[in-house]
C-alpha positions as CSV (number, residue, x, y, z in Angstrom):
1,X,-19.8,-11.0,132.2
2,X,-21.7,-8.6,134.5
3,X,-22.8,-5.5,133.4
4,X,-22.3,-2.2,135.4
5,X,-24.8,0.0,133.5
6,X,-22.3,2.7,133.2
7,X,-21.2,3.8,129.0
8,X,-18.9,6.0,128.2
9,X,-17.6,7.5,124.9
10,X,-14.3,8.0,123.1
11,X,-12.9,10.6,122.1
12,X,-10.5,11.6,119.0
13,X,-7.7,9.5,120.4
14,X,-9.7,6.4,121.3
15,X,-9.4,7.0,125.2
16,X,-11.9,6.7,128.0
17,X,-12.0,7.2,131.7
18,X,-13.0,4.6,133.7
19,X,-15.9,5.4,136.9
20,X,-13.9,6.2,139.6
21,X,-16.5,4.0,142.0
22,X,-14.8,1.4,139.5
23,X,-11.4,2.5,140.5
24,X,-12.1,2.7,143.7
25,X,-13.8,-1.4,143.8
26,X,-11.2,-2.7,141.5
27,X,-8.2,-1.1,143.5
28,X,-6.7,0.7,140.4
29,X,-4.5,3.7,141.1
30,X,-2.7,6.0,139.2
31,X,0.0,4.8,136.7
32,X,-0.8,1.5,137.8
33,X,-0.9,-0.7,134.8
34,X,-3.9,-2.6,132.8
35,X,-3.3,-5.2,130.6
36,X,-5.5,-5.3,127.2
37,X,-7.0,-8.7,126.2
38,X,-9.5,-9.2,123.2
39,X,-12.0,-12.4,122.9
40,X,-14.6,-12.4,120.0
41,X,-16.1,-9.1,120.0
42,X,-15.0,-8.0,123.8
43,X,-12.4,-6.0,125.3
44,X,-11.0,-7.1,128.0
45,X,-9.4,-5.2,131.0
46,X,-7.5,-6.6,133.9
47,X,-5.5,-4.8,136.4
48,X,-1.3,-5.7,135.5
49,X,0.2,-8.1,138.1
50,X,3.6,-9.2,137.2
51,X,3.6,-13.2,137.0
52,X,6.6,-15.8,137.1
53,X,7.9,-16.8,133.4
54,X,8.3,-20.3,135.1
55,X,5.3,-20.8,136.7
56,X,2.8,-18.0,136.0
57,X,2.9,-17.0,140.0
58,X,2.0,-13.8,140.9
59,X,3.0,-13.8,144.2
60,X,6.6,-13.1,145.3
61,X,7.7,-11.8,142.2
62,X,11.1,-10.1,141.7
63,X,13.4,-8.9,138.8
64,X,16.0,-11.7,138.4
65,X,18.3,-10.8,135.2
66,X,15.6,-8.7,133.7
67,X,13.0,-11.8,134.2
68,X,10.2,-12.0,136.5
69,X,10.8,-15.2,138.7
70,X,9.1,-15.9,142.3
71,X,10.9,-16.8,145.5
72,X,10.1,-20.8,144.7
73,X,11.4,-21.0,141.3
74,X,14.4,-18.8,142.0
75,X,15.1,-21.6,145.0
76,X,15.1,-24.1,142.6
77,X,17.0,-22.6,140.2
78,X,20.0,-22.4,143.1
């Protein structure tokens, strides 16, 4: 894990803004989506990319009946 040197508190509600330059490196824009991951004492934050159910791709992807499935799965499915 790298550190950035950069803290920042929380307030009442348990929110935090994250550095815009971090924004900005990380390509995260507004409303886009974060997904939330925990391991031992860490918190983990990762910018939400939709993935295949089949194959975990994250390339591709498209709504088929509600699912997230990728071009090549959804050719073999036909």
């Amino acid at each position: 894990m790298k550190s950035i040197g950069i803290v920042r508190k929380t307030d009442e509600m348990g929110r935090f803004t994250l550095p815009r330059e971090l924004r900005r490196v990380l390509n995260i824009e507004y409303k886009d989506g974060l997904e939330i991951f925990t391991e031992n004492d860490c918190i983990i934050l990762r910018k939400y990319q939709p993935a295949c159910v089949f194959c975990a791709n994250t390339k591709e992807v498209s709504q088929f009946k509600g699912k997230n499935v990728c071009e090549e799965c959804l050719k073999n499915m036909k």
